[in-house]
BAFI-3210 file (N, C-alpha, C; in Angstrom, 3 decimals, decimal comma, padded with zeros to 6 digits):
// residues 142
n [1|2|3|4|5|6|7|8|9|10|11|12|13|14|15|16|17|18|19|20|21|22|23|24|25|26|27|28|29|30|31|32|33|34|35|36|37|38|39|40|41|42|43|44|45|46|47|48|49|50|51|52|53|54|55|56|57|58|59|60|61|62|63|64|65|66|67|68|69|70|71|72|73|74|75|76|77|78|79|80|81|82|83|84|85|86|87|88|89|90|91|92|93|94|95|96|97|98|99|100|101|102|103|104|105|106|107|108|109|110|111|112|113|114|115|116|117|118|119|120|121|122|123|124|125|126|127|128|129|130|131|132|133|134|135|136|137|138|139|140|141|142]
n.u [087,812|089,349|091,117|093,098|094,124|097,451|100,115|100,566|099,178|097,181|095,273|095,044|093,011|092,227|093,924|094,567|092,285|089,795|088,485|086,434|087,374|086,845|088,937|090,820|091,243|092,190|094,468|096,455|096,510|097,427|100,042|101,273|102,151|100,117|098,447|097,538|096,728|094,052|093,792|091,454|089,265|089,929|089,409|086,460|084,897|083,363|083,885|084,584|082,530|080,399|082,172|082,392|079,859|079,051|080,676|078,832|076,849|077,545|078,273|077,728|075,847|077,095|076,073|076,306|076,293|074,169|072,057|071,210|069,012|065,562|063,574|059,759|058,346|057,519|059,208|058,997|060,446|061,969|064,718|068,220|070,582|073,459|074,908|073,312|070,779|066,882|065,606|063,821|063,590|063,301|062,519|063,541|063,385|066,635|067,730|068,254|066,323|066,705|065,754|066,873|067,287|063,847|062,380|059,359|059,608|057,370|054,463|054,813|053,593|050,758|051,463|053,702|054,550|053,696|054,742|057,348|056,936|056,893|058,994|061,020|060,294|060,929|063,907|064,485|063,652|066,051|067,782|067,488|067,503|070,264|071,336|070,528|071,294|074,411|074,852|073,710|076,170|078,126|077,136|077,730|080,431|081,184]
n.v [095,886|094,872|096,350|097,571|100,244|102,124|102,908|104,842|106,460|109,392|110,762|110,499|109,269|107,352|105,121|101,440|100,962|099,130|098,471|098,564|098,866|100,558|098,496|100,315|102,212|101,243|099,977|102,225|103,470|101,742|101,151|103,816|103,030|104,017|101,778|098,264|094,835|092,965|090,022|087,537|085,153|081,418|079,380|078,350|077,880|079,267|081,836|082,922|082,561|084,280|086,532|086,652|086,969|089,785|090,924|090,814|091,260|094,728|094,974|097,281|097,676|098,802|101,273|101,519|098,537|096,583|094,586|091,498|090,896|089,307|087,266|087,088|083,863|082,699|084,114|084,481|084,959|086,784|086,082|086,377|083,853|082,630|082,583|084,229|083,654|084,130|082,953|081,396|082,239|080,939|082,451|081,611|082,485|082,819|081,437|080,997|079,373|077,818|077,708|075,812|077,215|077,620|075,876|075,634|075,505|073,844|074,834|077,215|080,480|081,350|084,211|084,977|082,863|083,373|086,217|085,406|083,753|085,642|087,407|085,191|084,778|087,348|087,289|085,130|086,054|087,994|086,614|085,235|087,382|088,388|085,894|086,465|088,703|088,616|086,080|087,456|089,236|087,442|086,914|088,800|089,096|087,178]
n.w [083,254|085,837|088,310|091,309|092,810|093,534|095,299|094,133|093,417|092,136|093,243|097,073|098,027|096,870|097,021|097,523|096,927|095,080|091,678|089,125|085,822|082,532|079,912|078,285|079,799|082,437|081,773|080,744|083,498|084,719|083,469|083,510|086,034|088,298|089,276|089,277|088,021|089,161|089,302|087,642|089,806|090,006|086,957|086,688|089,827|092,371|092,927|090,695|088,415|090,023|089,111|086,666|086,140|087,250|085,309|083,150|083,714|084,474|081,789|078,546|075,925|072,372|070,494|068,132|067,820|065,475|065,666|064,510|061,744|062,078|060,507|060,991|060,192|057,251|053,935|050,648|047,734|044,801|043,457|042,094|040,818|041,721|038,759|037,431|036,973|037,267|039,912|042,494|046,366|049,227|052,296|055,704|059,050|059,696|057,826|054,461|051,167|048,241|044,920|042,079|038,929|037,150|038,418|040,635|043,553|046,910|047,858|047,605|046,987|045,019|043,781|043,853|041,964|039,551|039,412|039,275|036,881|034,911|035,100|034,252|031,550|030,864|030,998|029,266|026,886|026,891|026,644|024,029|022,357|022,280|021,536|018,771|018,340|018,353|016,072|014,068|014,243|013,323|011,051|009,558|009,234|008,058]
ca.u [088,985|089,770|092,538|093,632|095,215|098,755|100,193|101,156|097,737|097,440|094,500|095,014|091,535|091,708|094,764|094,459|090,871|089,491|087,432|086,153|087,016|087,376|090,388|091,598|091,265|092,580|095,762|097,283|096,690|098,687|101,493|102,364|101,935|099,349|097,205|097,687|095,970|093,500|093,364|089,964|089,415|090,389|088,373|084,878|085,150|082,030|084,007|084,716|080,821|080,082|083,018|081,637|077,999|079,172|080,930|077,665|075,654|078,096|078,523|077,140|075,885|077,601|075,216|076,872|076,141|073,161|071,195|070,538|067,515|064,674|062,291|058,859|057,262|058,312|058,921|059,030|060,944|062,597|066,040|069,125|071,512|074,777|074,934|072,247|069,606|065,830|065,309|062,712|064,270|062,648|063,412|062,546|064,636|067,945|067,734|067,591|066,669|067,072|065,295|066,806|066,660|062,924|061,675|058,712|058,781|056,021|054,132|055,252|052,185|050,341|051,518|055,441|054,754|053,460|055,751|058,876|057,322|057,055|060,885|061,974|059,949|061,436|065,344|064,848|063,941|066,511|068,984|067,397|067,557|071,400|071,639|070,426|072,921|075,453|074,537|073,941|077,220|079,185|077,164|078,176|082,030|081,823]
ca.v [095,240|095,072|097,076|097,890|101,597|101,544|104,145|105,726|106,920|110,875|110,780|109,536|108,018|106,037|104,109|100,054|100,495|098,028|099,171|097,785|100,294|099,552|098,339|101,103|103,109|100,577|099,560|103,470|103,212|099,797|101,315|104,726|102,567|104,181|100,395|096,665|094,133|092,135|088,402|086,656|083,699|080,176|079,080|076,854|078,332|079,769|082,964|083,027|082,608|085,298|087,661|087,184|087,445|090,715|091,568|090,446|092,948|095,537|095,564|098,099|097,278|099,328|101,870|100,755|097,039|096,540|093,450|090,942|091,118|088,490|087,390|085,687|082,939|082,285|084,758|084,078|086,169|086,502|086,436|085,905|082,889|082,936|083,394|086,031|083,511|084,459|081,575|081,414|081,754|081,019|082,785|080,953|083,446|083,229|080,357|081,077|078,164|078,683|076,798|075,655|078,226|076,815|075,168|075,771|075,037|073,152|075,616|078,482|081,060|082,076|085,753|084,994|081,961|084,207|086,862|084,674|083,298|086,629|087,359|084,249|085,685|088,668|086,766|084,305|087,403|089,287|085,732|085,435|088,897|088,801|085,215|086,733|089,693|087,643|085,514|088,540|089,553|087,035|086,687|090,314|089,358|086,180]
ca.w [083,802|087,198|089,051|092,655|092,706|094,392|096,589|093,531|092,194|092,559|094,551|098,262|098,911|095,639|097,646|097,460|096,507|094,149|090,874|087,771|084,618|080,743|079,550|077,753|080,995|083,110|081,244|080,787|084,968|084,997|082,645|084,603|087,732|089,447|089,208|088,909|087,139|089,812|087,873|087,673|090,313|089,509|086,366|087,134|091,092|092,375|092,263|089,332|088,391|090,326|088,605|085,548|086,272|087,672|084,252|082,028|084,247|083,989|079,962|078,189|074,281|071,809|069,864|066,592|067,350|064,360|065,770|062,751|061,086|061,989|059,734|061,395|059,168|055,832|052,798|049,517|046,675|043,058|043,592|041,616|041,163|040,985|037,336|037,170|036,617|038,262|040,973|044,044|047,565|050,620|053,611|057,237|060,156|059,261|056,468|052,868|050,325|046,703|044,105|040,690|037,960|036,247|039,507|041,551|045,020|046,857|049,239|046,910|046,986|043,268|043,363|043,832|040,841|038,707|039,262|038,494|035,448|034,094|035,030|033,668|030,260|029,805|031,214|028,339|025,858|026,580|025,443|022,867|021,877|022,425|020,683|017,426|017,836|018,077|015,093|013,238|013,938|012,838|009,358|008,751|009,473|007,019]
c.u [089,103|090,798|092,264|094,634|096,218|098,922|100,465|100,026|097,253|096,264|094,329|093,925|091,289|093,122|094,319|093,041|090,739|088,378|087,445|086,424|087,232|088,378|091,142|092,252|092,196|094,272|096,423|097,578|097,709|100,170|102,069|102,339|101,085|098,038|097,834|096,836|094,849|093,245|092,148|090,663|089,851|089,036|087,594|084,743|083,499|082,315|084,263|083,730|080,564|080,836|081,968|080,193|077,853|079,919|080,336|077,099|076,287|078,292|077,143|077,222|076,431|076,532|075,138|076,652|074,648|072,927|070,743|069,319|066,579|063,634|061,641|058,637|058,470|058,138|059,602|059,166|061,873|063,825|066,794|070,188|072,843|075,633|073,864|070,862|068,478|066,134|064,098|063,112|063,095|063,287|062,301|063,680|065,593|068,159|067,328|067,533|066,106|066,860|066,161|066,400|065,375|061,748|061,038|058,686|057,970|055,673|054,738|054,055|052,134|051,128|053,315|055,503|054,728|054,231|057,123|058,221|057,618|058,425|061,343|061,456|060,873|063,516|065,921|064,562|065,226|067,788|068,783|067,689|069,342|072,275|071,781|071,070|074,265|075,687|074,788|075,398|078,016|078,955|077,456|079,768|082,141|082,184]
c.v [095,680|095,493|097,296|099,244|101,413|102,572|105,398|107,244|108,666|111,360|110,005|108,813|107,238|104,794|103,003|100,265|099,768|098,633|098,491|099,166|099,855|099,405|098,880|101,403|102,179|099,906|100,753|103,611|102,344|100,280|102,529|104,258|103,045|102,735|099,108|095,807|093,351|090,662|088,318|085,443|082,376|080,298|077,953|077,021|079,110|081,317|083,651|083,058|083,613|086,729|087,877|087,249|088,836|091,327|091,602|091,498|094,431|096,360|096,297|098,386|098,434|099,510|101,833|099,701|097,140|094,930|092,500|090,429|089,794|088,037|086,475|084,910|082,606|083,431|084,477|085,277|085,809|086,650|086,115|084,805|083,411|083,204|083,639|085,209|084,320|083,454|082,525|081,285|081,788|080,914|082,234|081,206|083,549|082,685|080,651|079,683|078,758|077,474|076,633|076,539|077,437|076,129|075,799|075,386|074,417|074,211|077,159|079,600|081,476|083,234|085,662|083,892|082,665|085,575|086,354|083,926|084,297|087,070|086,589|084,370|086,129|088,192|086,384|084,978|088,102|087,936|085,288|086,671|088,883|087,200|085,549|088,002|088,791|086,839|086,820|089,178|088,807|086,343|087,642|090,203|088,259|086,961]
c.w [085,260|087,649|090,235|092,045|093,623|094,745|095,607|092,535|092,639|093,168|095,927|098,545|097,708|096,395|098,095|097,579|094,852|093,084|089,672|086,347|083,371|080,900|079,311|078,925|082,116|082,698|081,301|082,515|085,592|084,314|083,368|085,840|089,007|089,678|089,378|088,724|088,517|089,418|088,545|088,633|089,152|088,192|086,890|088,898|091,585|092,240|091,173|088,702|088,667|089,815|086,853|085,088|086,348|086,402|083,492|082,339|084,131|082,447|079,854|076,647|073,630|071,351|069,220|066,495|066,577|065,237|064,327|062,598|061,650|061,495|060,608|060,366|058,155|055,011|051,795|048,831|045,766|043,671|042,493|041,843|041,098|039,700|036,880|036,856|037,809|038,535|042,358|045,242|048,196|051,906|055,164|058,487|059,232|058,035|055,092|052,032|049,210|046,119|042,971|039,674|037,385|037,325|040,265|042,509|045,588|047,975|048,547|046,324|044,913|042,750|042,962|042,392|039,653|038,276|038,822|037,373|034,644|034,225|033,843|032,307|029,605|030,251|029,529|027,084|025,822|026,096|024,466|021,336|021,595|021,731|019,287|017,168|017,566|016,636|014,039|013,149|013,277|011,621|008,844|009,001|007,562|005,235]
res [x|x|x|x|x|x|x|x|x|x|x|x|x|x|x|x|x|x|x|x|x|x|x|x|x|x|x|x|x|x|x|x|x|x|x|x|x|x|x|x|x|x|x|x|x|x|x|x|x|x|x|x|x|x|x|x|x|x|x|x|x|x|x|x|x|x|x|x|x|x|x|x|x|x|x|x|x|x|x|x|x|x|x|x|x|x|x|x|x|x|x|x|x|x|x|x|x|x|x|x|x|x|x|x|x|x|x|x|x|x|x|x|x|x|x|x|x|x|x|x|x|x|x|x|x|x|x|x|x|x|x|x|x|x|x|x|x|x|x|x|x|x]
***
């Protein structure tokens, strides 16, 4: 943020000089009155262009900002649906696409086919498995 120090600022040679400082820093300056706000030129102005060319070059990325992930190419993997079936996504950068529980893809390599049939195996074992509990339970109620 931009400020101008005013006569009030407790060092004399910072008097009506002009400085760029964060906001934080620059607002507590503006509130005991040793500052005042400088506004930005008109908007679409050539100075105005040049202010904030001069605030782009200035910033300074946060060490906490996490960059999001980029995948090159395409990858292919087992995932889950929304109700827990296996399915086949394919990831291309940012884009995921998600097959149909049962459905192969076209362009879907051997190793990932073969790996989700065997999923979708031992998926459709384990409802079967939990059909015939079920069943079983409720001929041991009758």
């Amino acid at each position: 943020m931009k400020i101008q120090y005013t006569e009030f600022v407790a060092d004399p040679s910072l008097r009506n000089t002009i400085t760029n400082l964060p906001a934080h820093i620059a607002q507590v300056l503006i509130a005991q009155g040793s500052a005042k706000a400088v506004p930005m030129p008109r908007w679409g102005t050539p100075e105005w262009l040049e202010e904030r060319k001069a605030q782009s070059a200035a910033a300074v990325p946060n060490a906490e900002d996490t960059p999001a992930p980029f995948v090159s190419g395409v990858c292919w993997e087992i995932g889950k649906s929304y109700y827990g079936k296996p399915v086949i996504q394919r990831r291309s950068g940012s884009e995921i696409g998600q097959a149909a529980f049962g459905e192969i893809p076209d362009g879907c390599p051997a190793d990932v086919r073969k790996q989700y049939d065997k999923i979708v195996r031992e998926y459709n074992a384990r409802l079967e498995a939990a059909a015939q509990e079920r069943q079983a339970v409720l001929e041991g109620r009758r």
